[in-house]
VOVEXBA-142961 format. One line per 8 residues: number of its first residue (from 1); their letters; for each residue z, x, y of C-alpha. Coordinates in pm, 1 decimal. Each point is the difference from the previous one (the first is absolute). Layout:
// VOVEXBA-142961
NUM	A	Z X Y; ...
END
This chain:
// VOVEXBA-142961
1	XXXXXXXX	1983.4 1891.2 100.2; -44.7 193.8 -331.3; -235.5 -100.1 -175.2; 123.8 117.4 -333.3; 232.5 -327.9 99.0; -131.5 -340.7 35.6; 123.3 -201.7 213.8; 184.1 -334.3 -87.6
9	XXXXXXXX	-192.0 -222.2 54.9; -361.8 101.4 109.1; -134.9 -308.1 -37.0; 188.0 -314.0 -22.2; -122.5 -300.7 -155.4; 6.2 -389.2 146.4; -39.9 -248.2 -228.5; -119.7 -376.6 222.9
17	XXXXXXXX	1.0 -324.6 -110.1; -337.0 -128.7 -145.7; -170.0 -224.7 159.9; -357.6 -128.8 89.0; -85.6 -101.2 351.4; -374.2 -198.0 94.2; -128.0 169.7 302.7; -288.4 -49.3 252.1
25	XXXXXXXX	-252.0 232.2 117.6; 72.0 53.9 376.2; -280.2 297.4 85.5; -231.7 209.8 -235.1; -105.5 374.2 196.7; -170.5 252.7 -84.9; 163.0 313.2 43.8; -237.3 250.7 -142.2
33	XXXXXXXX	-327.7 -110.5 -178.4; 156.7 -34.1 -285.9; 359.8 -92.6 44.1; 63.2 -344.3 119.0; 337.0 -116.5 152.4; 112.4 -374.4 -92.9; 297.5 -129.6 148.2; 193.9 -302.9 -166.3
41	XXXXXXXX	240.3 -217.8 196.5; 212.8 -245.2 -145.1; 369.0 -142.8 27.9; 56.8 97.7 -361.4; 37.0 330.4 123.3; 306.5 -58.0 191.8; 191.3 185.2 -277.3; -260.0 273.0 -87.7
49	XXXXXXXX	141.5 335.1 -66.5; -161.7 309.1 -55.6; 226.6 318.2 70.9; -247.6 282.2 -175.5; -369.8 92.7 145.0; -95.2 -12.9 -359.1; 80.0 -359.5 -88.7; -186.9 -230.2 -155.3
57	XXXXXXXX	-86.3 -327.5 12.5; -211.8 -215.8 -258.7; -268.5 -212.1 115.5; -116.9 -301.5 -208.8; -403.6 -17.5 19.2; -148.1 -346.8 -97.5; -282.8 85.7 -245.4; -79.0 -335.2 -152.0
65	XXXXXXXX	180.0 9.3 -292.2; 369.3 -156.7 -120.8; 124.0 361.1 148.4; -46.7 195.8 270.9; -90.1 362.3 65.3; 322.2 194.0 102.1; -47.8 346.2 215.2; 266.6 208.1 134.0
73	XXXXXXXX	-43.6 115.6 394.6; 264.0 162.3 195.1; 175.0 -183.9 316.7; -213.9 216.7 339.8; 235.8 -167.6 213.1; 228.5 -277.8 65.7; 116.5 -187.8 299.5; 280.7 -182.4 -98.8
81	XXXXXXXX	22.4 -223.7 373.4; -335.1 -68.9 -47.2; -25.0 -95.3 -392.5; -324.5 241.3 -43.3; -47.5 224.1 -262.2; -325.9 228.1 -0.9; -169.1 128.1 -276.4; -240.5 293.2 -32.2
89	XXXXXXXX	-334.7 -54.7 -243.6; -209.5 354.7 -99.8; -340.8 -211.7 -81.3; -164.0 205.0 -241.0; -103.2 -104.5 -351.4; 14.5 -355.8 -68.4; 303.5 -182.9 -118.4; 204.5 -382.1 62.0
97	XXXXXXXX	212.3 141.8 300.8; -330.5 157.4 146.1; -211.4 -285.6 -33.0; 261.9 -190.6 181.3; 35.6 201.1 238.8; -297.5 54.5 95.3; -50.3 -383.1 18.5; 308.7 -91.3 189.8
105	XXXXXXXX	34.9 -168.6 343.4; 319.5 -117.0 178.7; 99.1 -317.8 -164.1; -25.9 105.2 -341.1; 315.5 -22.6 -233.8; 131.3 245.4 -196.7; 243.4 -8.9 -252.7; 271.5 350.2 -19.2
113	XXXXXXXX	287.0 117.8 -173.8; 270.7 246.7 -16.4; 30.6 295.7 121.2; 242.1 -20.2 -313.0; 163.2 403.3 125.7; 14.0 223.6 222.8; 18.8 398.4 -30.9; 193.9 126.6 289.2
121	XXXXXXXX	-46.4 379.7 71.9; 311.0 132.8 119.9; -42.3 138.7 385.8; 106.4 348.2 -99.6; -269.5 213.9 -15.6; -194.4 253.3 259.8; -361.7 -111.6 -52.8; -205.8 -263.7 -224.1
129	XXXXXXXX	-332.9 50.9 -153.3; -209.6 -311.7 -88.9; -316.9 63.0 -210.1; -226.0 -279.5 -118.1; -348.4 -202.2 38.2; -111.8 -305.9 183.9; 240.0 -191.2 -199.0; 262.6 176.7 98.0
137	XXXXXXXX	-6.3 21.6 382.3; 144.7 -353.1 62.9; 356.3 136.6 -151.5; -85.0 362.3 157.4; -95.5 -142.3 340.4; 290.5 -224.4 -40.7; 254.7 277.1 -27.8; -148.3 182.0 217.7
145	XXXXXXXX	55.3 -263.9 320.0; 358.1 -47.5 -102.7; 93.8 344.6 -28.0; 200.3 106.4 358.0; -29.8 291.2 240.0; 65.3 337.1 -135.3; -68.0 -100.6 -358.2; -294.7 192.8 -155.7
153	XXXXXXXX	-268.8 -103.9 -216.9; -293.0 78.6 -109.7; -292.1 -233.8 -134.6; -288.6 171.4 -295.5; -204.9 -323.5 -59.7; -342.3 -15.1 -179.4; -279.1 -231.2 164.8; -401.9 -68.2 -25.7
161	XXXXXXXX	-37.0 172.3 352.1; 80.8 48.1 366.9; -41.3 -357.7 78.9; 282.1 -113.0 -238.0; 262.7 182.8 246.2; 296.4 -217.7 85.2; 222.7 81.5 329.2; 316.6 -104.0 -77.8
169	XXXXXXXX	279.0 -42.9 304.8; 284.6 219.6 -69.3; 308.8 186.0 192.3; 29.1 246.2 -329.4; -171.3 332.9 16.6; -285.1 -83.0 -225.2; -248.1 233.2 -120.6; -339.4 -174.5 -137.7
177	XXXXXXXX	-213.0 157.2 -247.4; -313.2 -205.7 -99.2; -200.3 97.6 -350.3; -348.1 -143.6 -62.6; -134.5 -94.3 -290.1; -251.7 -241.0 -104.9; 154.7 -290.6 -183.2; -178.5 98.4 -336.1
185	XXXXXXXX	279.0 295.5 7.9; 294.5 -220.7 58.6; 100.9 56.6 -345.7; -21.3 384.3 80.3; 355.6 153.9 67.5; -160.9 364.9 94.5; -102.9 -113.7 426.3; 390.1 -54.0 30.9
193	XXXXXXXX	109.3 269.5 -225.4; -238.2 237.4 227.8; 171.2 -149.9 306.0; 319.2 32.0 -157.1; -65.4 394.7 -34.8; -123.8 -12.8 376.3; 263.7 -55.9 165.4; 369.7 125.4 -50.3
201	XXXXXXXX	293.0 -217.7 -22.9; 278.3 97.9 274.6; 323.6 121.5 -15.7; 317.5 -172.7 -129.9; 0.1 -272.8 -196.8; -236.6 -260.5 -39.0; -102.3 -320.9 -163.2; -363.4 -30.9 -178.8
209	XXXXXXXX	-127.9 -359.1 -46.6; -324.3 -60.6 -202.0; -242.9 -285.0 -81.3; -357.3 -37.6 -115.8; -190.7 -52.9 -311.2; 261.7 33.9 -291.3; -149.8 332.0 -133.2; -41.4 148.1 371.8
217	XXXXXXXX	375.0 -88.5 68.0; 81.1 139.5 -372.6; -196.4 348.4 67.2; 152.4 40.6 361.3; 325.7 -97.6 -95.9; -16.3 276.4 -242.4; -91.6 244.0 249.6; 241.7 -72.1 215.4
225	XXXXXXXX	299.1 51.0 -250.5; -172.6 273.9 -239.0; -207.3 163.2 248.3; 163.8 -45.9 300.5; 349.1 14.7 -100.7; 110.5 -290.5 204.2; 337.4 -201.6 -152.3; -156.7 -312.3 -228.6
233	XXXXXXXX	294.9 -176.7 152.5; -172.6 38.6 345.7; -274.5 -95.4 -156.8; -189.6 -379.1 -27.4; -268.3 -58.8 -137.5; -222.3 -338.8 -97.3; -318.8 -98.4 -151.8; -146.1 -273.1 265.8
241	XXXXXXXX	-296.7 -42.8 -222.3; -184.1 145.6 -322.3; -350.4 12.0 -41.9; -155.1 -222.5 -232.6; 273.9 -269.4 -32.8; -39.9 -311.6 252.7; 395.3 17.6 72.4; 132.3 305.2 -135.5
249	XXXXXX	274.9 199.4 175.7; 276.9 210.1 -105.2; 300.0 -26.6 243.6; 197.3 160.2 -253.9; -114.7 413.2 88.0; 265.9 75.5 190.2
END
């Protein structure tokens, strides 16, 4: 490919019919110390779709009031013959979705919706780069397991420390590149723009991916096109969260 061209399309766009599905807590695991897997079950999810690793879902979080807390958390997996969905939780600072997570046992309901979309990357590339923090690795480790043999990709993701290391189960060739940094410098885009410099992208033509705190994703999406030189049409990029604001995101980067 040249990429003075673009492609047509790169990414192609799903829209799904809304609708809200009440759920039950099946298991609650801890993966790392501070990532906890909860997997829903339910017959409402007989017609769940979710075709992109970066979907999202919306959870409705009783809080005591007329209306709930809504979050947004990306699909981990889905096993349609088994009606389970699992969900990935980065417990950090406090928040509605924490708090029930942390508190949840099998049994407990849950009330979802959506994904509304889907973004679709188009399977024409040589390699794919995913950069991001904790609450990014449920859509990187996601992509990363459904990737096939032969297909390259490579993984720059920010945590607190060793322990915070996720093994994900993959036929791709996947290269893992782990950056700590206390969680006081989450906000900080300069440990993944360091890592970033570290380590070359290969040759031919490759999609980037990119989510973290909004003004992390901002500065390394920036890199990546103006530094870096890399097409913004092979580029994504997302705000998962932004400090200071209880449910800020930007989805909107790319």
């Amino acid at each position: 490919m040249d990429q003075t061209t673009s492609p047509a399309p790169v990414i192609k766009r799903h829209r799904h019919e809304l609708k809200r599905r009440n759920l039950t807590v099946q298991t609650v695991t801890a993966i790392t110390p501070h990532m906890l897997r909860i997997v829903l079950h339910g017959a409402d999810l007989s017609d769940f779709t979710s075709l992109g690793f970066d979907d999202h879902i919306k959870l409705f979080l009783d809080n005591g009031s007329d209306k709930p807390s809504m979050r947004e958390y990306t699909p981990r997996a889905y096993d349609q013959a088994g009606q389970t969905l699992a969900l990935d939780f980065a417990i950090h600072e406090a928040g509605p979705a924490t708090a029930w997570a942390l508190s949840a046992k099998p049994g407990d309901p849950l009330l979802i919706g959506g994904p509304r979309k889907s973004a679709v990357i188009a399977p024409i590339f040589d390699w794919y780069l995913l950069v991001g923090d904790e609450t990014a690795l449920p859509a990187i480790g996601r992509r990363v397991e459904e990737l096939g043999p032969e297909t390259k990709i490579i993984t720059v993701v920010a945590i607190i420390g060793p322990e915070e290391i996720q093994n994900f189960k993959t036929e791709a060739d996947h290269n893992a590149y782990w950056v700590y940094r206390p969680q006081s410098r989450a906000d900080d885009p300069a440990p993944l723009l360091d890592a970033l410099q570290t380590h070359p992208l290969p040759g031919g033509n490759g999609f980037i991916w990119i989510a973290a705190e909004s003004g992390v994703a901002r500065a390394l999406r920036n890199h990546v096109t103006d530094t870096m030189g890399h097409p913004s049409q092979w580029t994504k990029a997302a705000g998962y969260w932004t400090k200071g604001l209880a449910d800020g995101s930007d989805k909107a980067l790319e």
